[in-house]
N, C-alpha and C positions, 0 to 999 in steps of 0.2 A: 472798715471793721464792723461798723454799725451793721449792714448789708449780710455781712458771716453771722453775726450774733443771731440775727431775728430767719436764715434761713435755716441756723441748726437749731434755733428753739422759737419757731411765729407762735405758740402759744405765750409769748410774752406779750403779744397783740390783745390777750385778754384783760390786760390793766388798762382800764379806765383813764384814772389819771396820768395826762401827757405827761407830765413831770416826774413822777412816780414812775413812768414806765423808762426813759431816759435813766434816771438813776440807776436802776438794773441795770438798763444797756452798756452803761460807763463803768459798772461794775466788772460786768464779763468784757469788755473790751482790757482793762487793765490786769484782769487776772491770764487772758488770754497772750497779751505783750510781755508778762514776767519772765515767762518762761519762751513766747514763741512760739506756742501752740498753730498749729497749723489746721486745718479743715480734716485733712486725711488724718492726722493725728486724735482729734478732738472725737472723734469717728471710732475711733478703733481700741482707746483704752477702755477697759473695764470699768463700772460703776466702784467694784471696790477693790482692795489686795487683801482685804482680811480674810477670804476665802482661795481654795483651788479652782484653780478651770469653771473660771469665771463663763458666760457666755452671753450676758447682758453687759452691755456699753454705756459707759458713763453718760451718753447725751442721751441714747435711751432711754435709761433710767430717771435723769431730770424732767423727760417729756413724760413719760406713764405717771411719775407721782403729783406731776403740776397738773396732767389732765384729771387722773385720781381727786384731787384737792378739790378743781374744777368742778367734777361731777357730782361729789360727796357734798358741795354745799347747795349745786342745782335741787341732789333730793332733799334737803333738807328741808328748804323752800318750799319745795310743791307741796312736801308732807306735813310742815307743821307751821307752813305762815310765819304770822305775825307773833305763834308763839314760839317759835324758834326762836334760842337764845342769840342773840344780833351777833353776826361774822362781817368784820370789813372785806369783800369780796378781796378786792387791791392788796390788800396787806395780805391776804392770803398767799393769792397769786403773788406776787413779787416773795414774799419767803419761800415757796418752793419752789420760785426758780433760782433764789441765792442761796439758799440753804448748802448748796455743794459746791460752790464755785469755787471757795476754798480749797476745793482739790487740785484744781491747778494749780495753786501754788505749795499742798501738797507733794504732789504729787512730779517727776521728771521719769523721762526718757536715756537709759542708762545700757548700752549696748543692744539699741532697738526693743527693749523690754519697758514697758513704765514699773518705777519704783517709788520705795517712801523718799525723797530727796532729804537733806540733812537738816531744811527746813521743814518737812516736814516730820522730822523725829521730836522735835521740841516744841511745833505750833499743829496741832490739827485745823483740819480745814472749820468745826464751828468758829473759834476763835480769828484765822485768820480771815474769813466771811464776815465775821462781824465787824473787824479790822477794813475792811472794804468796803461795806453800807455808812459806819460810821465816815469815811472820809469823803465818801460822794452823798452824803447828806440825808441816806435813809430815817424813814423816822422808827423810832425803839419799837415800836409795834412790829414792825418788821425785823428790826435785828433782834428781836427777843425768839423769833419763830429760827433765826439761823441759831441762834445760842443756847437752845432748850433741845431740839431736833435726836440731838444724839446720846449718848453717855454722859455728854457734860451736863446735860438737862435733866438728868437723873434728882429725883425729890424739890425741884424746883415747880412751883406755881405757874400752869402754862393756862396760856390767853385761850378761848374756842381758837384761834385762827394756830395755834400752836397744837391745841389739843387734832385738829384734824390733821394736819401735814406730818404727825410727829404719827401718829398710825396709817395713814398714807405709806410714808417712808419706807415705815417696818413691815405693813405684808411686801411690799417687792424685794424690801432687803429679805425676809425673814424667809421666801418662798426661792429665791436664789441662791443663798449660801447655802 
């Protein structure tokens, strides 16, 4: 399972920390087991169902906004040093590849169509992301960039490693729907 994880997303390979990076992976290994997600599956659902005629795929989407995050703190760096406000590269990385993992367990496959499951009519995916870091041992740095990301982070006080991934997110979301 490890082997599927890091082939539909090797910029997980961008965390530093071995331990850190493992926690992801035990994240998307469990969220991937709940429901059964398959390769060809993981593949071909949508980033999102809030929109029609979607045409961006959820692992796509996890990879542009994680490299997005990636690239947006490289310029930062080149451009402003040491006066750059400090980003834990890790904690970045590692929230915007959990930040939507919660939609597997969002989300199900319901006469070969993905839908909201009836789990996810009660639990959105930040909460249930954060539900996932929290039991494999993330630290709040990182469950705060999955728990601020969407609507639920709406007027809440977000970290630089929050503030990047959370306008990451939205031009791909914002430029899709």
């Amino acid at each position: 399972m490890r082997d599927l994880v890091l082939r539909l997303l090797p910029e997980i390979e961008e965390i530093h920390d071995a331990e850190l990076k493992d926690k992801v992976i035990a994240c998307w290994q469990e969220a991937i087991e709940f429901r059964g997600w398959t390769e060809e599956l993981l593949l071909s659902i949508p980033f999102t169902l809030l929109a029609e005629n979607v045409q961006i795929m959820f692992i796509d989407h996890v990879r542009a906004v994680g490299a997005m995050c990636i690239a947006c703190n490289d310029v930062l760096d080149k451009y402003h040093g040491p006066r750059k406000t400090p980003i834990n590269r890790d904690y970045l990385v590692a929230g915007a590849f959990l930040a939507d993992v919660g939609k597997l367990l969002e989300f199900e496959i319901v006469d070969g169509k993905p839908v909201k499951s009836n789990y996810g009519k009660h639990i959105r995916h930040p909460f249930s992301g954060v539900g996932l870091a929290f039991k494999h041992g993330l630290p709040s740095e990182v469950m705060h960039v999955i728990a601020t990301h969407s609507k639920e982070g709406a007027g809440e006080k977000r970290t630089p490693e929050s503030i990047v991934f959370h306008h990451a997110d939205f031009i791909d979301f914002e430029l899709v729907k």
